[in-house]
C-alpha positions as CSV (number, residue, x, y, z in Angstrom):
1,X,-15.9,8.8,8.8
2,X,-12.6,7.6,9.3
3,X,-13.7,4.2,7.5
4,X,-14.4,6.4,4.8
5,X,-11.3,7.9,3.8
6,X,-9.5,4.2,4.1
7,X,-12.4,3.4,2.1
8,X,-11.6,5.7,-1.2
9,X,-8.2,5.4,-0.8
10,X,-8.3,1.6,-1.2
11,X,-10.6,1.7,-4.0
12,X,-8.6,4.0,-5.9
13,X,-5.2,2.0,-5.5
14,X,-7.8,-1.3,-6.6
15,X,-9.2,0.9,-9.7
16,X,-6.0,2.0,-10.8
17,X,-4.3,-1.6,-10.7
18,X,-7.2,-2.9,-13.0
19,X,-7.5,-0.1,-15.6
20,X,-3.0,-0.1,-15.5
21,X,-2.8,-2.5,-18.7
22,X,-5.4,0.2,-20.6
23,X,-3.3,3.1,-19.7
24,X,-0.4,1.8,-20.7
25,X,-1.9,1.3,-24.3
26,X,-2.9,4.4,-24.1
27,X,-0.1,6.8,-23.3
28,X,2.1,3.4,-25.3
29,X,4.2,3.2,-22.4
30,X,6.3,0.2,-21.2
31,X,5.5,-1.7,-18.2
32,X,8.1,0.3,-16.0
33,X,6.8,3.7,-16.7
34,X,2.8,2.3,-16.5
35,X,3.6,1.6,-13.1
36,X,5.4,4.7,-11.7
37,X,1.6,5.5,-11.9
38,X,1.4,3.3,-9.2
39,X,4.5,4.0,-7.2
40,X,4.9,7.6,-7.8
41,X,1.3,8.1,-5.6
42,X,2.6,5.4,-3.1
43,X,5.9,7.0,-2.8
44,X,4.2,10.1,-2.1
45,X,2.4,8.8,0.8
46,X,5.3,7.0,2.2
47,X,7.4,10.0,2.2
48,X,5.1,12.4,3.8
49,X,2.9,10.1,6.2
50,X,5.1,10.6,9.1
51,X,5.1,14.7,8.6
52,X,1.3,14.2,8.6
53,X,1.3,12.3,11.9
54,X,3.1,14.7,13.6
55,X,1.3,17.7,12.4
56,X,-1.7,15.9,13.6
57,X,-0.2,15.4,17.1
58,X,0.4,19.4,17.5
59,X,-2.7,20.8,14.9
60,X,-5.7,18.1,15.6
61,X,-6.1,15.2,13.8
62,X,-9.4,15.4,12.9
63,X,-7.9,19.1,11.0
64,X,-5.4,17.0,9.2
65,X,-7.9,14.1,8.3
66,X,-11.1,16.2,6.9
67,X,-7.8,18.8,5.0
68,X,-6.5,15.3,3.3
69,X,-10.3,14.5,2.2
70,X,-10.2,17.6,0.5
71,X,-7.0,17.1,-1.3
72,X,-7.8,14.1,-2.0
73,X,-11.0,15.2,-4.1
74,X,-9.1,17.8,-5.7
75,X,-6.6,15.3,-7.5
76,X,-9.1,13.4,-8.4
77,X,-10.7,15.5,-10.5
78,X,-7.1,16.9,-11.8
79,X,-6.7,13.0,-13.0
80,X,-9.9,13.4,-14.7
81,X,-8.8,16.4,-16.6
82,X,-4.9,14.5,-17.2
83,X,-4.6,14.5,-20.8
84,X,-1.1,13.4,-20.7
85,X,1.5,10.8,-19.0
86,X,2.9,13.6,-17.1
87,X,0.0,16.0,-16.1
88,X,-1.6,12.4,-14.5
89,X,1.7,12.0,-12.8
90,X,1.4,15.2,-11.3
91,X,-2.3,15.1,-10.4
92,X,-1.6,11.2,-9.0
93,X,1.1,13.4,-6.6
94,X,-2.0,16.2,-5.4
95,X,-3.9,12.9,-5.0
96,X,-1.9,11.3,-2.7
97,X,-1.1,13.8,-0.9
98,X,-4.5,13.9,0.6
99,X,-4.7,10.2,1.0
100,X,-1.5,10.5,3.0
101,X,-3.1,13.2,5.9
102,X,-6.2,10.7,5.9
103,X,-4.3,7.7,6.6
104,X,-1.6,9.0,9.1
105,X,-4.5,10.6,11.2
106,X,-7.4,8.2,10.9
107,X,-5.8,5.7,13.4
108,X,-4.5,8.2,15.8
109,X,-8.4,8.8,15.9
110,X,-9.4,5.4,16.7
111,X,-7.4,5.2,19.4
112,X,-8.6,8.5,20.8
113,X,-12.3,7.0,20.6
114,X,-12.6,3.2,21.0
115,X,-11.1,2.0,24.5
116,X,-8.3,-0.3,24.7
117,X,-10.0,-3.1,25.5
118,X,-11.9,-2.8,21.8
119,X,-8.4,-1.8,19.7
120,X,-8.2,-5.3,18.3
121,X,-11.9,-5.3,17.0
122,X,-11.8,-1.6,15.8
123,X,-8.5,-1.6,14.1
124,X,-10.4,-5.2,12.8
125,X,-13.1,-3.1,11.5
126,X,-10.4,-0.3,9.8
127,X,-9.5,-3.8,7.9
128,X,-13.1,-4.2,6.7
129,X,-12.7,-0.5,5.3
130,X,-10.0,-1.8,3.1
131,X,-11.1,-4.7,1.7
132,X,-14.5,-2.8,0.7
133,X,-12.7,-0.3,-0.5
134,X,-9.9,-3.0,-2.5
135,X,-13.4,-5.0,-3.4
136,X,-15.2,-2.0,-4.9
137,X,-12.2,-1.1,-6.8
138,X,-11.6,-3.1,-9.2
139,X,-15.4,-4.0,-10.3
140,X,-16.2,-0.9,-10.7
141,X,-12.9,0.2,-12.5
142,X,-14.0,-3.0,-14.9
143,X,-17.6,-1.6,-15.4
144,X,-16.4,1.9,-16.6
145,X,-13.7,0.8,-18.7
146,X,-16.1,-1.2,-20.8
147,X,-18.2,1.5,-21.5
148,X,-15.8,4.4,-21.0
149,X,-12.3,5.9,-20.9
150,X,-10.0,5.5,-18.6
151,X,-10.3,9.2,-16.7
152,X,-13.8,8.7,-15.9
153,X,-12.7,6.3,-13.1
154,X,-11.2,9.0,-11.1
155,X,-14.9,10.5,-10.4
156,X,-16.1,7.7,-9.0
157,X,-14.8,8.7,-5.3
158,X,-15.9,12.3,-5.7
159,X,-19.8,11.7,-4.5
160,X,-18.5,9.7,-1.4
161,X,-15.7,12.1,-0.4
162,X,-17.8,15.1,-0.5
163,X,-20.6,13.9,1.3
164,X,-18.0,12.7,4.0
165,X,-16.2,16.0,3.7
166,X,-19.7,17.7,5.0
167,X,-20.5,15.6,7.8
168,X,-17.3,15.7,9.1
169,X,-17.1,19.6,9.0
170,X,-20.1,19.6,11.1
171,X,-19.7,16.5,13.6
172,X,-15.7,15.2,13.5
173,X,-14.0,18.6,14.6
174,X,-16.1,19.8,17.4
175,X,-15.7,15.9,18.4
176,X,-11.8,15.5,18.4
177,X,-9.5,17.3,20.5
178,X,-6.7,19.3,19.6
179,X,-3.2,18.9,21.5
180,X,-2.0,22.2,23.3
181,X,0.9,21.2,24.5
182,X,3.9,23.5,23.7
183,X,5.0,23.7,20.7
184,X,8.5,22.1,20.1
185,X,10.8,22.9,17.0
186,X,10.2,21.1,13.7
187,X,12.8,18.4,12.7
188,X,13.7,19.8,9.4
189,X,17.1,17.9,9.1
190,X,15.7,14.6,9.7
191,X,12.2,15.0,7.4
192,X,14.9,16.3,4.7
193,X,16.9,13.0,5.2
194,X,13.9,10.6,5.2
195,X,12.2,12.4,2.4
196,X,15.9,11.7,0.3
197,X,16.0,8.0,1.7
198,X,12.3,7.3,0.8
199,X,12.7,8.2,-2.9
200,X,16.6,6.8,-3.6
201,X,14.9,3.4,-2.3
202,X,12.6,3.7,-4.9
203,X,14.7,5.0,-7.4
204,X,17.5,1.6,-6.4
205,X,14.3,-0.5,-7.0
206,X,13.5,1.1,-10.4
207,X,16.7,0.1,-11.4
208,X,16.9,-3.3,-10.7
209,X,17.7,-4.6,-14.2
210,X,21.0,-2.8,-14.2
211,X,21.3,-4.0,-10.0
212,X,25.1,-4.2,-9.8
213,X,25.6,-1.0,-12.5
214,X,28.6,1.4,-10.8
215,X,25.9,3.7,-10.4
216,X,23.5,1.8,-8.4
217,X,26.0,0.7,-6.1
218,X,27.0,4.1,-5.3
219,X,23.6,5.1,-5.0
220,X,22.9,2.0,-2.2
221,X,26.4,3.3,-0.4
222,X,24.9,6.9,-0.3
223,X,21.9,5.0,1.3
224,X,23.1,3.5,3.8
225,X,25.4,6.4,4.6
226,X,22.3,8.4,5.0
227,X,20.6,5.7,7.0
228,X,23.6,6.7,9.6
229,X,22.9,9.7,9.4
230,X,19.0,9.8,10.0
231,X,19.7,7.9,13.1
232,X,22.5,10.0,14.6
233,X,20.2,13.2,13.7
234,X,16.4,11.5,15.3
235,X,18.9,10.8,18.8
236,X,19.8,13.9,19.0
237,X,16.6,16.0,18.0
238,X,13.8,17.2,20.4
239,X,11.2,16.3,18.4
240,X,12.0,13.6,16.1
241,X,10.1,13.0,13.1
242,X,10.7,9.4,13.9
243,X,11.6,8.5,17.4
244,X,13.7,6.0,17.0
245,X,14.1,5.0,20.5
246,X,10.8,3.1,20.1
247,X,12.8,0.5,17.6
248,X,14.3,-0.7,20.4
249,X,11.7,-2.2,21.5
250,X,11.3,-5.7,19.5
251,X,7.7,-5.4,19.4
252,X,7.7,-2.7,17.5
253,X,10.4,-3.1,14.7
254,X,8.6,-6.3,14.3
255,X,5.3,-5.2,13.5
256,X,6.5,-2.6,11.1
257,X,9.2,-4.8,9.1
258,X,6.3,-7.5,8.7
259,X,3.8,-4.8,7.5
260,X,6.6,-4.0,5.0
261,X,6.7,-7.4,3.8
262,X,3.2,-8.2,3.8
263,X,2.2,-5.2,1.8
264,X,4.7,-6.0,-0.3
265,X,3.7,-9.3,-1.6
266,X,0.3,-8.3,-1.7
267,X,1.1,-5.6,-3.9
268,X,3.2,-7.9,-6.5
269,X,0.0,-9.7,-6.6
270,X,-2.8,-7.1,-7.4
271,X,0.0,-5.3,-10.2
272,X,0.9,-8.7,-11.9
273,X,-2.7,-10.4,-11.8
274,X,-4.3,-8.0,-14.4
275,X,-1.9,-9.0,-17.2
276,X,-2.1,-12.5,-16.7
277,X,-6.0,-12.3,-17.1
278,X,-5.7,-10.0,-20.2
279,X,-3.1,-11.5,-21.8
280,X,-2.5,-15.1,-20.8
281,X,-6.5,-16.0,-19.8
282,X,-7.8,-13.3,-22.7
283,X,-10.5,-12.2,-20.4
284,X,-12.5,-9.0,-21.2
285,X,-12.0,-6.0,-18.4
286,X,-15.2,-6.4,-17.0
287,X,-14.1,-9.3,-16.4
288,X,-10.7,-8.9,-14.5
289,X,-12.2,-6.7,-12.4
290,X,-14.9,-9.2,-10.8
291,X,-11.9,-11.2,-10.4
292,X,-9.5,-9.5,-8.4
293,X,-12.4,-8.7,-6.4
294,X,-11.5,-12.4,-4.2
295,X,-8.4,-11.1,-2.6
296,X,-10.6,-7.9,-0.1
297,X,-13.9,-10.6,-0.3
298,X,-11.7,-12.7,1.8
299,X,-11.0,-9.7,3.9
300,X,-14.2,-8.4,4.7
301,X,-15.1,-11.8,6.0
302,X,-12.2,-12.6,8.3
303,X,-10.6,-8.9,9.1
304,X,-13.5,-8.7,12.0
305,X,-12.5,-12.4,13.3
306,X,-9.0,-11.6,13.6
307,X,-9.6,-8.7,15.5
308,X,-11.6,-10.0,17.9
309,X,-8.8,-13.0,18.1
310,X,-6.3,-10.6,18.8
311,X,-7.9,-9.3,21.7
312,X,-8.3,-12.3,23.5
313,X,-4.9,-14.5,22.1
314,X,-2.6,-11.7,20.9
315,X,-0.7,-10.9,18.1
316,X,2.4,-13.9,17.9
317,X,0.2,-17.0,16.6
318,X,-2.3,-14.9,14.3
319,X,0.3,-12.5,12.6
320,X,2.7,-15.8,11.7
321,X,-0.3,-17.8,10.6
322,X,-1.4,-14.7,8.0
323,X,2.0,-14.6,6.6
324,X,2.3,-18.2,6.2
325,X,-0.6,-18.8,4.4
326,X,0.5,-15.9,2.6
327,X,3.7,-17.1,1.2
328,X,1.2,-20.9,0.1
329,X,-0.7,-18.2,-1.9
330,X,2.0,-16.6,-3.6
331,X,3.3,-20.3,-4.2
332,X,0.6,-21.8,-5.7
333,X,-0.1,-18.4,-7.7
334,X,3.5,-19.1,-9.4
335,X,2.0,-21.9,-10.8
336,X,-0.8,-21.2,-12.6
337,X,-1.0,-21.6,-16.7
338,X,-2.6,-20.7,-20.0
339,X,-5.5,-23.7,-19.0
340,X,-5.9,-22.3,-15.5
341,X,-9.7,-21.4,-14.9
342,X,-10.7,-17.9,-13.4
343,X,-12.4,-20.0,-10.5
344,X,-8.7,-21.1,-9.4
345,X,-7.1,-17.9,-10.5
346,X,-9.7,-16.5,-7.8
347,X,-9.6,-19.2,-5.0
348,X,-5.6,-18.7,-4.6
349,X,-6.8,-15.2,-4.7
350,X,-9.0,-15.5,-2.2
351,X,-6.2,-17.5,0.0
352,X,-4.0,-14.4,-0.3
353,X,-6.8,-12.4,1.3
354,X,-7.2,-14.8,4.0
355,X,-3.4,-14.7,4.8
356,X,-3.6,-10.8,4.8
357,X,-7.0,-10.7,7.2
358,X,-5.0,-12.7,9.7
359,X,-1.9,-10.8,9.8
360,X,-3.4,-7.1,9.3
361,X,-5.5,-6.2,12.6
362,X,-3.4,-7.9,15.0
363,X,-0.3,-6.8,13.6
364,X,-1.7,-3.2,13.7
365,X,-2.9,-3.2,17.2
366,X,-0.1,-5.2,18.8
367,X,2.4,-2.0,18.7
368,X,-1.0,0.8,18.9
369,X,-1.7,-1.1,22.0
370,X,1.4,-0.5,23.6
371,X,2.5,3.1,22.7
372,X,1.6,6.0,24.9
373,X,-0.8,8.9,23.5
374,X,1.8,11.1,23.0
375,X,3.8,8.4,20.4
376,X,0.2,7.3,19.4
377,X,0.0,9.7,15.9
378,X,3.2,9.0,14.9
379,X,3.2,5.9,15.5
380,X,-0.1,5.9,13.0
381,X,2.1,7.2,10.4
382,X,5.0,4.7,11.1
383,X,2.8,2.2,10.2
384,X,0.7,3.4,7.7
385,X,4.5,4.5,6.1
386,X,5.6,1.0,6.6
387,X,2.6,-0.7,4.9
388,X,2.6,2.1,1.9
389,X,6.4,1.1,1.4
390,X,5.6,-2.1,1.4
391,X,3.1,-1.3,-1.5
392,X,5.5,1.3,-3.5
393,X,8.0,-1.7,-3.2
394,X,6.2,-4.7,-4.1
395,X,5.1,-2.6,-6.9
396,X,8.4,-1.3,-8.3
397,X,10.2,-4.5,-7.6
398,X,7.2,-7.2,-9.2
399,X,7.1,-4.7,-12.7
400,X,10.8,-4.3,-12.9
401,X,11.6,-8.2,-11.8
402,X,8.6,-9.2,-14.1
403,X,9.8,-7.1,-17.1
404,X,13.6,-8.2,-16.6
405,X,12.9,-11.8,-17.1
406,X,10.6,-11.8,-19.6
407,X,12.9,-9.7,-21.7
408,X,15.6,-12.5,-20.4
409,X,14.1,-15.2,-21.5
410,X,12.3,-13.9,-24.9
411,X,15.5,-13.1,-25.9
412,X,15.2,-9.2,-25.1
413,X,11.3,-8.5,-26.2
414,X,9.4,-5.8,-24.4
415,X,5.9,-6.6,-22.5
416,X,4.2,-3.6,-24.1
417,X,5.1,-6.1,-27.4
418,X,3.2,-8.9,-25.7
419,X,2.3,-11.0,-28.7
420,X,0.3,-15.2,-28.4
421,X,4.3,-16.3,-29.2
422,X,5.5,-14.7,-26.3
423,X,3.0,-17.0,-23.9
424,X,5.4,-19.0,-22.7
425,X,8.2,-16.5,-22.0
426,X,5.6,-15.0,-20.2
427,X,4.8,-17.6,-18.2
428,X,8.2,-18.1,-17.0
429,X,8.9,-14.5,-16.0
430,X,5.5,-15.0,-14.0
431,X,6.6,-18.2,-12.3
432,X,10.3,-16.6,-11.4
433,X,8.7,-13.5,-9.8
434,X,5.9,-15.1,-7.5
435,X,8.5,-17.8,-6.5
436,X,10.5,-14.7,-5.3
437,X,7.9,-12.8,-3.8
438,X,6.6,-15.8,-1.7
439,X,10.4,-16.0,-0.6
440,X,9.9,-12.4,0.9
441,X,6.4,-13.1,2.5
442,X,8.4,-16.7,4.3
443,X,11.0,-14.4,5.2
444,X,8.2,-11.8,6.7
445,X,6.8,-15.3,8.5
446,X,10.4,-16.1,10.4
447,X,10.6,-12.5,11.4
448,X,7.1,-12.6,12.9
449,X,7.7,-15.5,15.0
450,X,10.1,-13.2,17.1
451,X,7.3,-10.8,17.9
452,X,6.9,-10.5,22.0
């Protein structure tokens, strides 16, 4: 059940990246507002994973987890029924909310079942969940966009999430226990301070084109002011939202900066891919979808091997190995052109996934593995913030840094513009942003070598 929910919220995040290009033609949006789409519902979940995980600590995860299926079903069909840029905006938000309480909860659960012995495996098999649910995604997204419009793909998930909604009902909460320890004070003042941090991050990122504007640079003072602050205010509180004694620790901090990173590159990829098969390889939609589909094949096949590797070698080697490979991927991606076939567009895919498989389930369990039962849920959320982050930012940052240069080398043209004389702008602004991004993934690499 808990495979489930990683399940649909995966595939939605794959559908949504496919069928991006058609909304944008739809509501005639530029590329920047086409993907707040995108970041607005992974901004969402980053913000409020943490709250989830600690609700779950002191309510019952499985409460919170079956609660978020609900949600989750509910946006969807509100997406259906968006008939404008802004009422999908606000249905994406109900959406994600729901996705958030699943995926803050549905590790804490794992833990609670499999022993530890079987974390690296389990967590492998969590990894499994995603990539069916990043491999379903997009094909299916392609299929319905052939023959339909956009807002049919959001009922896809509905059959799937009900039917999981049921069973859980009658077998998940009897199942799962619920914490009755004594209930401590909420941390008001410091889920107000990371709520503010979460979004000016995004907002900086969104406004990368005018970086070193007055404005931004007071906004990235107020930041880090605030970054201060949320420190001195998690010491000092009872119950921190987010304890931040356990940074201290280098095995922690590690894992979570690296799933920031990682998620971020992947998620440059899988925004940036779609256009360059639309517009540079003129392939139908269908089409796109089968291949974006090579980035979770690769992790359904090795997620389960990494796992079990994990539990027997630990997490140093493997987790270094994934981002390395990573940041060939992104490398070699830079470099593809107008005579590029889809098989190589879908083999450097597929060696993206690879890198990810490696890094994901060991990266996960070596800091799960190591907290006590009473950090356990928010630690969940710490990391499922950290790797939705990593996706809001990688998003942001690839759409904004892809738009700025191709509007800086074509001379100031839009993308939404896109016309056969803008190919080779277009291939320049490509090659400049996956040359960056696989800078970001080599950097993820040296910090993972420092892992304990």
């Amino acid at each position: 059940m808990v495979m489930s929910g990683v399940f649909l919220s995966t595939m939605d995040s794959g559908m949504i990246n496919v069928a991006l290009p058609t909304i944008m033609r739809s509501f005639d949006l530029s590329l920047e507002h086409a993907e707040f789409i995108v970041s607005l519902y992974l901004l969402t979940i980053t913000v409020t994973l943490v709250f989830w995980g600690k609700l779950g600590d002191r309510l019952g995860r499985a409460k919170v987890y079956l609660g978020g299926m609900a949600v989750f079903s509910l946006g969807a069909v509100a997406c259906y029924g968006s008939s404008t840029f802004h009422t999908l905006l606000l249905s994406r938000f109900v959406q994600a909310l729901g996705a958030s309480m699943m995926m803050a909860s549905g590790p804490a659960i794992i833990k609670m079942v499999f022993p530890a012995a079987y974390l690296g495996r389990s967590l492998g098999m969590v990894g499994v969940a995603t990539a069916c649910g990043l491999l379903t995604g997009p094909f299916v997204s392609g299929l319905i966009l052939a023959s339909f419009s956009w807002q049919a793909i959001f009922l896809v998930t509905l059959p799937v999430s009900g039917a999981v909604l049921l069973a859980g009902w009658i077998y998940l909460l009897d199942r799962i226990p619920t914490n009755n320890s004594a209930v401590v004070a909420f941390d008001w003042q410091g889920s107000s301070c990371w709520v503010i941090m979460a979004v000016l991050c995004v907002w900086i990122f969104h406004r990368v084109d005018i970086l070193l504007a007055p404005s931004n640079i007071a906004l990235f003072i107020f930041l880090v002011v605030l970054i201060f602050l949320f420190i001195r205010l998690e010491r000092k509180s009872q119950n921190p939202i987010v304890p931040v004694s356990l940074f201290r620790n280098r095995y922690y901090w590690v894992a979570v900066f690296t799933a920031v990173i990682s998620f971020a590159a992947l998620f440059s990829v899988l925004v940036l891919v779609p256009f360059f098969l639309e517009y540079i390889l003129d392939l139908p939609i269908e089409e796109v979808g089968k291949v974006m589909m090579a980035v979770p094949a690769t992790l359904i096949v090795l997620s389960p091997a990494s796992g079990r590797l994990y539990d027997k070698i630990g997490a140093r080697f493997l987790t270094t190995t994934g981002m390395g490979i990573s940041t060939f991927a992104l490398a070699s991606l830079a470099y593809l052109s107008p005579e590029s076939s889809t098989v190589e567009v879908m083999g450097k895919l597929a060696l993206l996934g690879a890198g990810q498989s490696i890094f994901l389930s060991p990266n996960s369990a070596s800091i799960l593995s190591r907290v006590d039962e009473e950090h356990s849920g928010v630690t969940a959320g710490i990391l499922a913030t950290a790797r939705n982050f990593g996706m809001v930012t990688g998003a942001t940052l690839a759409a904004a840094l892809f738009a700025w240069w191709f509007g800086y080398f074509s001379g100031g043209s839009l993308i939404s513009e896109y016309t056969m004389a803008d190919e080779g702008f277009f291939i320049l602004a490509w090659r400049t942003t996956l040359l960056m991004t696989a800078s970001l993934a080599l950097l993820g690499g040296i910090i993972s070598v420092q892992r304990q």
